[in-house]
DRENZA-768132 format. One record per residue (C-alpha): x, y, z; residue in one letter. Coordinates in Angstrom, 3 decimals. Each point is the difference from the previous one (the first is absolute). Example, Ala and Ser with C-alpha at 12.3 -4.5 7.8 and 13.67 -1.06 7.14 Angstrom:
% DRENZA-768132
+----------+----------+----------+---------+
!        u !        v !        w ! residuo !
+----------+----------+----------+---------+
!   12.300 !   -4.500 !    7.800 !       A !
!    1.370 !    3.440 !   -0.660 !       S !
+----------+----------+----------+---------+
END
This chain:
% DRENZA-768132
+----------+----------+----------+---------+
!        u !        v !        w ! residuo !
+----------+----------+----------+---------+
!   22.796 !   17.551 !  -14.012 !       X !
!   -1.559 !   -2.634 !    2.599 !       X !
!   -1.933 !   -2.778 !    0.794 !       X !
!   -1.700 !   -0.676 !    3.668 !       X !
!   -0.993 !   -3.096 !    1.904 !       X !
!   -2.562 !   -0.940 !    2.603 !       X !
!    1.871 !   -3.310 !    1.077 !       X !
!   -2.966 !   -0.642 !    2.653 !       X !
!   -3.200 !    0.807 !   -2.635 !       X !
!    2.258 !   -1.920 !   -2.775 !       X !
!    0.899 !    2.571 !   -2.766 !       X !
!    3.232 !    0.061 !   -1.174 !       X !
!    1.179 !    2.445 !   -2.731 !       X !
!   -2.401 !    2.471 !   -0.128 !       X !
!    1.323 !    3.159 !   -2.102 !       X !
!   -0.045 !    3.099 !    1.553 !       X !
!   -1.207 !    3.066 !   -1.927 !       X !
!    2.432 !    2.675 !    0.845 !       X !
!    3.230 !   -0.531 !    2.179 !       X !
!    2.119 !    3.233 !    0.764 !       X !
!    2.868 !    0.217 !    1.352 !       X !
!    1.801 !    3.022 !    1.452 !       X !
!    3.574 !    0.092 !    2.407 !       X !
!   -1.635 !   -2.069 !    3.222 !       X !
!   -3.679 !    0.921 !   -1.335 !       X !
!   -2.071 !   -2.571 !   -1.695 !       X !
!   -3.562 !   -0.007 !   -1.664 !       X !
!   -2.023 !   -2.545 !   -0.859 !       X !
!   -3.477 !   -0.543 !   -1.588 !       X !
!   -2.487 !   -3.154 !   -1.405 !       X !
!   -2.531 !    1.429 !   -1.504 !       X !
!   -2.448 !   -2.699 !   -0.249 !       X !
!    0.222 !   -0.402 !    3.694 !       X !
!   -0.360 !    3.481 !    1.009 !       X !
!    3.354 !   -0.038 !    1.993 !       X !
!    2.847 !    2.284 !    0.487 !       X !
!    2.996 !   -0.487 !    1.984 !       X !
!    2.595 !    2.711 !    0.748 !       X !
!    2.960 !   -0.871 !    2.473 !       X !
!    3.779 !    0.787 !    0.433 !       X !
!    2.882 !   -2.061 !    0.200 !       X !
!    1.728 !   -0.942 !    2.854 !       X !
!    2.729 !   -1.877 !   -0.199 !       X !
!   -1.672 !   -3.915 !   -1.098 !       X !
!   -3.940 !    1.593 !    0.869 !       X !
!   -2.045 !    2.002 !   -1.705 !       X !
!   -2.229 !    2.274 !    2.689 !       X !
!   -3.257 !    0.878 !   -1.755 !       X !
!   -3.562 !    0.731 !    0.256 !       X !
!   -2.870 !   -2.823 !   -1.889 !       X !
!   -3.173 !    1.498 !   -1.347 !       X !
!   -2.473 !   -2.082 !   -1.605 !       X !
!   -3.937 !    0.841 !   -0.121 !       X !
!    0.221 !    3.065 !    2.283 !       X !
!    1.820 !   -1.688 !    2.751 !       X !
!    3.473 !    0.956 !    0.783 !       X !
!    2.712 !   -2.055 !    1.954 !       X !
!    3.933 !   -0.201 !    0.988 !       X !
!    1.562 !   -2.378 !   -2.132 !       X !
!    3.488 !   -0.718 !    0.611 !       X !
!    1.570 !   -2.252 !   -2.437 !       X !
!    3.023 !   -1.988 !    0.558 !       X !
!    3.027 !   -1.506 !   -2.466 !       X !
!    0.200 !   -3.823 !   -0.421 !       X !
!    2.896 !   -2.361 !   -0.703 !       X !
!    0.482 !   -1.343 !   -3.600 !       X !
!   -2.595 !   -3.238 !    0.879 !       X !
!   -1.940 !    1.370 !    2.511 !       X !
!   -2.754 !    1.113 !   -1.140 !       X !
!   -0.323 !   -3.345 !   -2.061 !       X !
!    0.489 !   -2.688 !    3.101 !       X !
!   -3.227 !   -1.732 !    0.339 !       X !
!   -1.768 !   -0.127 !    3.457 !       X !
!   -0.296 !   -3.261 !    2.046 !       X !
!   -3.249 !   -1.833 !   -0.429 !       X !
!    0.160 !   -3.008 !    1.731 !       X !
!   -3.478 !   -1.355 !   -0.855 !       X !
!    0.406 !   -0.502 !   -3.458 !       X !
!   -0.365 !   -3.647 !   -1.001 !       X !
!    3.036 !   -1.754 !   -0.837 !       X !
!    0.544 !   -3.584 !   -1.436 !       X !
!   -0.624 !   -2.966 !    0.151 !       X !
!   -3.936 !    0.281 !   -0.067 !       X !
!   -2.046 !   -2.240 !    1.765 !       X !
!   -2.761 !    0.640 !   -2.540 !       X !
!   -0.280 !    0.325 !   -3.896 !       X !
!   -0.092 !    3.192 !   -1.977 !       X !
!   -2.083 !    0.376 !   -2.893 !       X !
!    0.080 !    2.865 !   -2.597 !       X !
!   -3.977 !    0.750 !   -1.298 !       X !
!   -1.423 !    2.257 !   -1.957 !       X !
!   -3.558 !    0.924 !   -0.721 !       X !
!   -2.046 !    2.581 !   -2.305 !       X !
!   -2.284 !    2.627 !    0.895 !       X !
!   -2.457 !   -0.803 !   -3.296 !       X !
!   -1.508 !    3.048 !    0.541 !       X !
!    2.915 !    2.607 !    0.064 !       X !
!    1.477 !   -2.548 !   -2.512 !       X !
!    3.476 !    0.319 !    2.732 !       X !
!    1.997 !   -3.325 !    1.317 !       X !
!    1.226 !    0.324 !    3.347 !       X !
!    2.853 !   -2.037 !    0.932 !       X !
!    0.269 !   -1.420 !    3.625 !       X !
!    2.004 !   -2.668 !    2.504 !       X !
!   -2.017 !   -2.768 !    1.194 !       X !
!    1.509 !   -1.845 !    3.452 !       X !
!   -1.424 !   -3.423 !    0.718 !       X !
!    0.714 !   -2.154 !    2.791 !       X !
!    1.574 !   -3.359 !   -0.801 !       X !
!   -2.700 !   -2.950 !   -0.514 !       X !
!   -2.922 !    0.129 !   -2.022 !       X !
!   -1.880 !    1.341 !    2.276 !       X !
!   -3.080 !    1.914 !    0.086 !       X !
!    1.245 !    2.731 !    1.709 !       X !
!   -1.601 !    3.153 !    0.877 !       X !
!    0.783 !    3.375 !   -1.875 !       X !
!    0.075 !    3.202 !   -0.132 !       X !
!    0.466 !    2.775 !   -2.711 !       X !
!    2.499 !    3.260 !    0.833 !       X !
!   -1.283 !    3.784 !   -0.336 !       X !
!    2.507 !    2.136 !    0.238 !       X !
!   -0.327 !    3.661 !    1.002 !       X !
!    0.395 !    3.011 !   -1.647 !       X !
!    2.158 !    1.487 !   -2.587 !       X !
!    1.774 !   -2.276 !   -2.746 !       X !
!    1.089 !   -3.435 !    1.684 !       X !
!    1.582 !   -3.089 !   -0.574 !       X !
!   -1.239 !   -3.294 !    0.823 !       X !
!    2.033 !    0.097 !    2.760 !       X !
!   -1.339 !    3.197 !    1.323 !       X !
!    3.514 !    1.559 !    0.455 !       X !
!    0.604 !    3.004 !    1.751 !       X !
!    3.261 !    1.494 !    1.536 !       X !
!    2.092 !   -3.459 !   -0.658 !       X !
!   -2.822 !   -1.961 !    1.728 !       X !
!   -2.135 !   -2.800 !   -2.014 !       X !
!   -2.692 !   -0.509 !    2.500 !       X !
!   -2.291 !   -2.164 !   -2.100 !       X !
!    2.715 !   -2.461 !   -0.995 !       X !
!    0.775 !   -0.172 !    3.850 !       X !
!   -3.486 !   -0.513 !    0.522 !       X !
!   -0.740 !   -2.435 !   -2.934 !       X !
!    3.383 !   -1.907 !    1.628 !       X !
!   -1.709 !    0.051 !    3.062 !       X !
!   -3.180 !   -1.668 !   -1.243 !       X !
!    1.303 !   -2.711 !   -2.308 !       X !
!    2.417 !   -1.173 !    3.091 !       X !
!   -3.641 !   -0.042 !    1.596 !       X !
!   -2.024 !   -2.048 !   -2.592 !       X !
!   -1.638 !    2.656 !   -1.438 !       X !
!    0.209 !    0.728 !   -3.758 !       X !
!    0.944 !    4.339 !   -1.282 !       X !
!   -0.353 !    1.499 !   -3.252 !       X !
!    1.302 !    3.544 !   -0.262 !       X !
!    0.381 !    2.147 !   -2.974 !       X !
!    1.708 !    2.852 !   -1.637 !       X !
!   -2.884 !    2.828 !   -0.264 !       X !
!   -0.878 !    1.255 !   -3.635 !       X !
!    2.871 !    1.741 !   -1.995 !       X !
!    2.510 !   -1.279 !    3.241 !       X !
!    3.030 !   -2.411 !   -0.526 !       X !
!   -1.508 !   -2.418 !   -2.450 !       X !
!   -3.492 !    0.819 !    0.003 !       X !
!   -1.965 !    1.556 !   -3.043 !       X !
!   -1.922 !    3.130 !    0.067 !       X !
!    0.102 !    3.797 !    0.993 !       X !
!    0.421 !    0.490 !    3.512 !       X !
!   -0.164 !    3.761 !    0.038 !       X !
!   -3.483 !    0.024 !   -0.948 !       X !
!   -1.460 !   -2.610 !    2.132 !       X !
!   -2.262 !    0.448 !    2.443 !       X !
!   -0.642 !   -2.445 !    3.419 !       X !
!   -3.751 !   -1.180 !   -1.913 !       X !
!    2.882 !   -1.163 !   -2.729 !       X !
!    2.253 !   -1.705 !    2.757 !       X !
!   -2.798 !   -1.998 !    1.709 !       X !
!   -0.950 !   -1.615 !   -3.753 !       X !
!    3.338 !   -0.905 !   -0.392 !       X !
!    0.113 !   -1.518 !    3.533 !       X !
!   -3.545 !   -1.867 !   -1.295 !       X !
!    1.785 !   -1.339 !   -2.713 !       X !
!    3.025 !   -0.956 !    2.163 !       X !
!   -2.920 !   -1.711 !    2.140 !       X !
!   -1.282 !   -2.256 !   -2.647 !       X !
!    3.223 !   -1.172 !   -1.186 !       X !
!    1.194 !   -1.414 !    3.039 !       X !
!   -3.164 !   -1.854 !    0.067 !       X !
!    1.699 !   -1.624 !   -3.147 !       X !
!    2.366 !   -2.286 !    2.017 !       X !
!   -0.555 !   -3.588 !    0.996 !       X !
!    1.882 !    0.375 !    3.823 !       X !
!   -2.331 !    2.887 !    0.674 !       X !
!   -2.492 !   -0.654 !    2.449 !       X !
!   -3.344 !    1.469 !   -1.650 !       X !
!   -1.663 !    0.547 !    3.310 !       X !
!    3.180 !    2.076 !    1.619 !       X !
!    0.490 !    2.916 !   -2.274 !       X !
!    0.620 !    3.408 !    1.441 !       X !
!    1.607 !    3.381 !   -0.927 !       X !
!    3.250 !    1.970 !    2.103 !       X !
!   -0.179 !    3.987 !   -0.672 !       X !
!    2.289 !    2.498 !    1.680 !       X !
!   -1.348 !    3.323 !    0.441 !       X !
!   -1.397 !    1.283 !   -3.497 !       X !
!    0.481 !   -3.687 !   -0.827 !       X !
!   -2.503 !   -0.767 !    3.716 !       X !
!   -2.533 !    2.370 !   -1.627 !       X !
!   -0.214 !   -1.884 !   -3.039 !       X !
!   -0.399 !   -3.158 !    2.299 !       X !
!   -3.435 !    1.694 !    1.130 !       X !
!   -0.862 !    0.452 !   -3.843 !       X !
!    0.458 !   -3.190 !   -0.838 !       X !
!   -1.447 !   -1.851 !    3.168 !       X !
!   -3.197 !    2.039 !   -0.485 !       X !
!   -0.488 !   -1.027 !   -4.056 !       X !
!    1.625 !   -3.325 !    0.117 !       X !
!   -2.272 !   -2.606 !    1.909 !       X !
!    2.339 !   -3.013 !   -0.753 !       X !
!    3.441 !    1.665 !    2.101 !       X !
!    0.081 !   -1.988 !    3.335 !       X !
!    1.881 !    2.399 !    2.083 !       X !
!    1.473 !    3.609 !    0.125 !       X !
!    3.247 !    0.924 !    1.134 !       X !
!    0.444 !    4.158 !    0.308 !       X !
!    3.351 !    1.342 !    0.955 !       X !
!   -0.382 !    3.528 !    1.291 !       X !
!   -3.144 !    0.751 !   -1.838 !       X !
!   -1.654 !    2.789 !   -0.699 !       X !
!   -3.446 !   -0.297 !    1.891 !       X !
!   -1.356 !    3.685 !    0.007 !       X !
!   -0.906 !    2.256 !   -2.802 !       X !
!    3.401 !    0.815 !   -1.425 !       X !
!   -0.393 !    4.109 !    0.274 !       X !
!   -0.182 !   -0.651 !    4.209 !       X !
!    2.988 !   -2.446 !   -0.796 !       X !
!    2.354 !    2.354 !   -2.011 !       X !
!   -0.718 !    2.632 !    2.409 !       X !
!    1.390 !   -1.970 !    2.956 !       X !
!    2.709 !   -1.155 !   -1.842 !       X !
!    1.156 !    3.321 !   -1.059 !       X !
!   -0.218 !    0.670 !    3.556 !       X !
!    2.066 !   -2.330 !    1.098 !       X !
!    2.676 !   -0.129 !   -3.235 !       X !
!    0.709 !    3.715 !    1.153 !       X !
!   -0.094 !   -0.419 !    3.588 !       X !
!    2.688 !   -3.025 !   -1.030 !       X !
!    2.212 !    2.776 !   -1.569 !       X !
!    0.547 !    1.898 !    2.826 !       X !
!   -2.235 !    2.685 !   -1.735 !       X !
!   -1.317 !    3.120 !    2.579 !       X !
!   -3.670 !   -0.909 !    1.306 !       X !
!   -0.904 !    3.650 !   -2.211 !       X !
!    1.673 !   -1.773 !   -3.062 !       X !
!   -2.161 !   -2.545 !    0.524 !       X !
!   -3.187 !    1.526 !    0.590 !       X !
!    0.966 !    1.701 !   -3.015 !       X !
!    0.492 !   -3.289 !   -2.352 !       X !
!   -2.695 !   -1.735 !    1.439 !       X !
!   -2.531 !    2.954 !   -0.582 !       X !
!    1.173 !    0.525 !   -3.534 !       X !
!   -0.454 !   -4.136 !   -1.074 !       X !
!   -3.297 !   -0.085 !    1.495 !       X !
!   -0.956 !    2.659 !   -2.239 !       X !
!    1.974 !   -1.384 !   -2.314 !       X !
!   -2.166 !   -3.759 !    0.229 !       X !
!   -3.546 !    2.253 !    0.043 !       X !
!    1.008 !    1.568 !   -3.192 !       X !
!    0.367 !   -3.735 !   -1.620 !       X !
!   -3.322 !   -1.326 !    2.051 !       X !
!   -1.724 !    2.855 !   -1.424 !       X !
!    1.226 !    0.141 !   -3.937 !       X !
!   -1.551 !   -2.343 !   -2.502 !       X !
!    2.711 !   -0.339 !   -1.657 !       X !
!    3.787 !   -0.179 !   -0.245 !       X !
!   -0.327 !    3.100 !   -2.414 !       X !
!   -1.946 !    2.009 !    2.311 !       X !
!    1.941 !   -0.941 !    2.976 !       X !
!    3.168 !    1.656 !   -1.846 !       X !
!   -1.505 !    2.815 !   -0.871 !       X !
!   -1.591 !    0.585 !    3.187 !       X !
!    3.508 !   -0.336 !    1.720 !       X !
!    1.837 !    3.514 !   -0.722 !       X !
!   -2.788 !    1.828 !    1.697 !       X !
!    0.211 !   -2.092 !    3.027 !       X !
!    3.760 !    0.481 !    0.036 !       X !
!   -0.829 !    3.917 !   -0.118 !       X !
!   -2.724 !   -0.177 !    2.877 !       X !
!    2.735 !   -1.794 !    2.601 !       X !
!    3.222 !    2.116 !   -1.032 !       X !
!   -2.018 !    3.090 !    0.572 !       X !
!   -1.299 !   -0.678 !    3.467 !       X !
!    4.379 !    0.224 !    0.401 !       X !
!    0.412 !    3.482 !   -1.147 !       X !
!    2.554 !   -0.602 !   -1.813 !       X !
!    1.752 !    2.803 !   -2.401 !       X !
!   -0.619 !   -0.723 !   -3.998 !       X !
!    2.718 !   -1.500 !   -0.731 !       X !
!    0.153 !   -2.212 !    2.751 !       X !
!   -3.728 !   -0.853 !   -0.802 !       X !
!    1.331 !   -1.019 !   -3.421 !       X !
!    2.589 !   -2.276 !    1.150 !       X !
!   -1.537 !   -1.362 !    2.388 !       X !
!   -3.077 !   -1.215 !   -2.106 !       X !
!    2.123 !   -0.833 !   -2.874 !       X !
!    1.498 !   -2.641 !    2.554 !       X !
!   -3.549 !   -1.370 !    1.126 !       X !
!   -0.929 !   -0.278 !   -3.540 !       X !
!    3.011 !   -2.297 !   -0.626 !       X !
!   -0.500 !   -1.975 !    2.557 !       X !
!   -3.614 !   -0.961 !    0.100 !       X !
!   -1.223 !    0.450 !   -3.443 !       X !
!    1.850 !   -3.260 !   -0.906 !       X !
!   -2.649 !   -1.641 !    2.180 !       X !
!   -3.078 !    0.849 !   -1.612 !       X !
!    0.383 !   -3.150 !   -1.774 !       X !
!   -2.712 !   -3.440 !   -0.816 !       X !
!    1.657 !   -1.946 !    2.811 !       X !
!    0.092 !    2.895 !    2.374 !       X !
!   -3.856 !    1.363 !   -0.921 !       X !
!   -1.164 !   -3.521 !    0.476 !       X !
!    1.974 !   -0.564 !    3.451 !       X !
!   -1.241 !    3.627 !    1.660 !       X !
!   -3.635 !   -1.230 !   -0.762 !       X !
!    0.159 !   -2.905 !    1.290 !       X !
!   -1.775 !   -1.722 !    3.541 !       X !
!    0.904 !   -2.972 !    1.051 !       X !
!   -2.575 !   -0.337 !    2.044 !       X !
!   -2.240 !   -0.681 !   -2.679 !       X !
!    2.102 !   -3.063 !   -1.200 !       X !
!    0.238 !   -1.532 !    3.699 !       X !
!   -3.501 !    0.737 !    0.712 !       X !
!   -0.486 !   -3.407 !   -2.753 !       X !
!    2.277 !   -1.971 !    1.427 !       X !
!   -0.808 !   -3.620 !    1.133 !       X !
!    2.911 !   -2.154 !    0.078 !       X !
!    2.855 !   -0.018 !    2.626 !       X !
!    2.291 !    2.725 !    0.556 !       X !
!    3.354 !    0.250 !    1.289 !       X !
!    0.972 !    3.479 !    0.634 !       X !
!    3.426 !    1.663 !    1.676 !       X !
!    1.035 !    3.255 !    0.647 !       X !
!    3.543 !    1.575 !    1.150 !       X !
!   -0.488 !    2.526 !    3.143 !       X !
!    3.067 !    1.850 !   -1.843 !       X !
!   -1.438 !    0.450 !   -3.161 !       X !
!   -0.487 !    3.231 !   -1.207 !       X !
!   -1.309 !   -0.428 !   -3.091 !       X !
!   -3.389 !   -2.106 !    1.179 !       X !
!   -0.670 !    1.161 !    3.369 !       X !
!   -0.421 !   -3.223 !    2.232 !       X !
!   -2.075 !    1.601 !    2.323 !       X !
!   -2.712 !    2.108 !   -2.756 !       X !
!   -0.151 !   -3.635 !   -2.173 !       X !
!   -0.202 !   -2.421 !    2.405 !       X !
!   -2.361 !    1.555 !    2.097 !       X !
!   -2.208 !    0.656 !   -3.124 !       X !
!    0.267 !   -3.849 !   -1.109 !       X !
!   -0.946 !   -1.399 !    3.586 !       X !
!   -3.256 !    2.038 !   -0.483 !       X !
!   -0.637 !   -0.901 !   -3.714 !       X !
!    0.414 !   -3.695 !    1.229 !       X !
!   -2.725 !    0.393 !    3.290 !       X !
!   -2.040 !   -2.835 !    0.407 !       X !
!    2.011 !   -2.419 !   -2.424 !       X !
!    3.418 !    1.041 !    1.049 !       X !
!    0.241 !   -2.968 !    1.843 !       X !
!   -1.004 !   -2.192 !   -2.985 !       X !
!    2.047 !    2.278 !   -2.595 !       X !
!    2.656 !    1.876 !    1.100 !       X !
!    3.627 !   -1.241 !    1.923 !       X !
!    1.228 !    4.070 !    0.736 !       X !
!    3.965 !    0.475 !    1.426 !       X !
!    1.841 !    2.949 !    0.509 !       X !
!    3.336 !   -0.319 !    0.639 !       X !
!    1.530 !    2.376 !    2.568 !       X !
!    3.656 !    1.111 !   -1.652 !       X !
!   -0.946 !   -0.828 !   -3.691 !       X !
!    0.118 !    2.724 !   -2.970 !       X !
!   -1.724 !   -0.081 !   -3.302 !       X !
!    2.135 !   -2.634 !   -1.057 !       X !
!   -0.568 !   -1.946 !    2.881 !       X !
!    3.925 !    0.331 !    1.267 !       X !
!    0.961 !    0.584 !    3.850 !       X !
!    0.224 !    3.627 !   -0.197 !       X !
!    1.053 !    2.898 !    1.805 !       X !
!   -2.384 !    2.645 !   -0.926 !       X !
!   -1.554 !   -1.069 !   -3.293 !       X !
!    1.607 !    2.756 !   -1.937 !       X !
!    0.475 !   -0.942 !   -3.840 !       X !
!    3.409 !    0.982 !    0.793 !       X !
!    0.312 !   -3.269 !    1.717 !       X !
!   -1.257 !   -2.648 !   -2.133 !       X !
!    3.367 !    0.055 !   -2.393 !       X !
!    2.081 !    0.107 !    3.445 !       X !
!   -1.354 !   -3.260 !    2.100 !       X !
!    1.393 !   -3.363 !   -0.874 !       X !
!   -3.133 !   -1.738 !    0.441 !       X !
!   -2.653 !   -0.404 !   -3.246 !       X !
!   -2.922 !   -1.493 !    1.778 !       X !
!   -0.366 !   -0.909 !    3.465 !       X !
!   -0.421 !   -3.845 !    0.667 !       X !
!   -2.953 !    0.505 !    2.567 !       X !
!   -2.269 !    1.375 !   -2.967 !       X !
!    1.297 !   -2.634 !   -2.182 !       X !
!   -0.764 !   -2.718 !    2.379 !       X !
!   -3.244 !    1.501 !    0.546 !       X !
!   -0.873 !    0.224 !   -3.659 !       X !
!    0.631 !   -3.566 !   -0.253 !       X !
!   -1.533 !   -1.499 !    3.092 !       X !
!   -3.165 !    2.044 !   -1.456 !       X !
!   -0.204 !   -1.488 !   -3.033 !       X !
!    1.008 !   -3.836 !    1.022 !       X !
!   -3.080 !    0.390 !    2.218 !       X !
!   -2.534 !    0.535 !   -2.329 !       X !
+----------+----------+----------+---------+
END
């Protein structure tokens, strides 16, 4: 038996579904994750092979020291005391879902008013904290701003940390109402300055921004960290793109994967539902693997191992997120926006959203819209070296201080 971990996505003790083990030869399999490894030992490294979702590449795995693997990396933005502000646990209640979402409010000293601003976080399950790879960027940021005068309130996301609720089945429509009611109780508090309210969103948590500046009339200002600006098919295409190129992938392995998820982000466009999307699936799987020519059986495994791998996606949040411009959101924009991208960042190309924004904005850009992109910066907005995601658990730094002294000169001028 086994277990794996992805130290730099943050899963830790995932079981393994088969583990054999043969003289130097060793075999191992997760099914839910459509991989196989199969190496041999060599002295303290295992030489293999990693194949997950068609894709096959060297692996070489290598022994630790008792401790090792558990030595924490060196992150030295994190806030440390004394603070030079208050901290205030909160909590408010989405009436609707009938779900209480638990957050940490950080207030400048004084009574104030202060300006504000609510915290979106991205995608998948986070904390309030945003915490990825051993970094906390929003507490760095929400450090940042209180030392500035500026009031934070950020917040575990439904069914994370303390929150209430079901995460899994949560879409980003259900994200931006929590946000809304995040919104209105931070309105709630005497030191908050009722004409200086705004919202901070990093990348999903950026396209939420644009949701909720184009319904909500009575936000002051937008902040949106690496948002995504163009309709998110053209975005996921480019990101796959550059995710693979990242990997070190051959330019015919990436033709490959980019040509199969653009098919694979039609099918969703084009199925009205999650149902039919999952049913269509199989026979798109079939129409790509036989372009290969590939023998039967290799045509079996081979679309066994897509099958794993994407059907897991045709889910509410993902249906919801492939459909989604937006364009259409920023189009009804009218208050002002901040907006920064990384030149790094692989995830939302720079280049592809700002340029889209800067157009969306002609003829009030100059009223609306502050626009920086920042020449070494990643998705996370760290000095990077390439933007791989291979990175982001690897550099020191959480969130560079230029965006952070942006963010707050920004909003201390409205």
């Amino acid at each position: 038996n086994g277990s794996m971990d992805s130290p730099l996505q943050g899963a830790k003790g995932i079981a393994l579904s088969k583990v054999l083990h043969e003289d130097m030869m060793v075999s191992l399999e997760l099914s839910t994750g459509g991989i196989t490894y199969e190496g041999i030992i060599s002295g303290e490294t295992l030489k293999g092979t990693f194949v997950q979702g068609g894709m096959s590449l060297p692996l070489d795995l290598t022994k630790m020291k008792e401790g090792e693997a558990d030595k924490k990396p060196n992150r030295p933005q994190v806030p440390k005391e004394p603070f030079d502000y208050e901290i205030q646990e909160t909590s408010f209640k989405n009436l609707e879902e009938n779900i209480t979402l638990n957050g940490t409010l950080t207030k400048p000293m004084g009574t104030g008013p202060f300006p504000a601003v609510v915290m979106v976080t991205g995608s998948g399950p986070q904390n309030r904290d945003s915490e990825i790879f051993g970094h906390q960027p929003f507490w760095v940021i929400a450090d940042f701003l209180a030392n500035k005068g500026i009031v934070a309130l950020r917040y575990d996301e439904r069914g994370v940390g303390q929150s209430e609720g079901e995460f899994s089945s949560a879409t980003s429509e259900d994200f931006k109402n929590d946000a809304s009611v995040a919104i209105a109780h931070l309105r709630k508090f005497p030191f908050v300055d009722q004409t200086k309210i705004g919202v901070i969103g990093h990348s999903e948590g950026g396209m939420i921004t644009w949701m909720l500046g184009a319904e909500n009339r009575r936000l002051d200002y937008l902040i949106a960290l690496a948002p995504p600006v163009v309709p998110i098919p053209e975005l996921m295409v480019k990101q796959t793109e550059e995710a693979s190129k990242s990997m070190g992938l051959s330019e015919s392995i990436v033709k490959q994967q980019v040509a199969f998820n653009s098919k694979f982000y039609e099918l969703i466009q084009n199925s009205g539902s999650i149902e039919d999307a999952k049913q269509k699936f199989p026979a798109l799987v079939d129409s790509v693997l036989k372009e290969e020519n590939l023998s039967e059986e290799q045509h079996s495994k081979q679309k066994e191992a897509l099958l794993k791998a994407y059907e897991p996606n045709i889910n509410p949040w993902y249906f919801l997120f492939i459909n989604t411009d937006p364009e259409d959101y920023i189009a009804k924009i009218k208050m002002p926006v901040f907006a920064a991208f990384g030149q790094r960042d692989i995830q939302v190309d720079a280049a592809q959203n700002a340029n889209r924004l800067q157009e969306l904005f002609e003829g009030r850009r100059n009223r609306l819209l502050e626009l920086k992109i920042y020449p070494e910066l990643n998705h996370l907005f760290q000095k990077a070296k390439t933007g791989s995601v291979a990175e982001y658990g690897q550099i020191e730094e959480t969130f560079n201080e230029n965006v952070l002294m942006d963010i707050a000169a920004f909003i201390l001028d409205q």
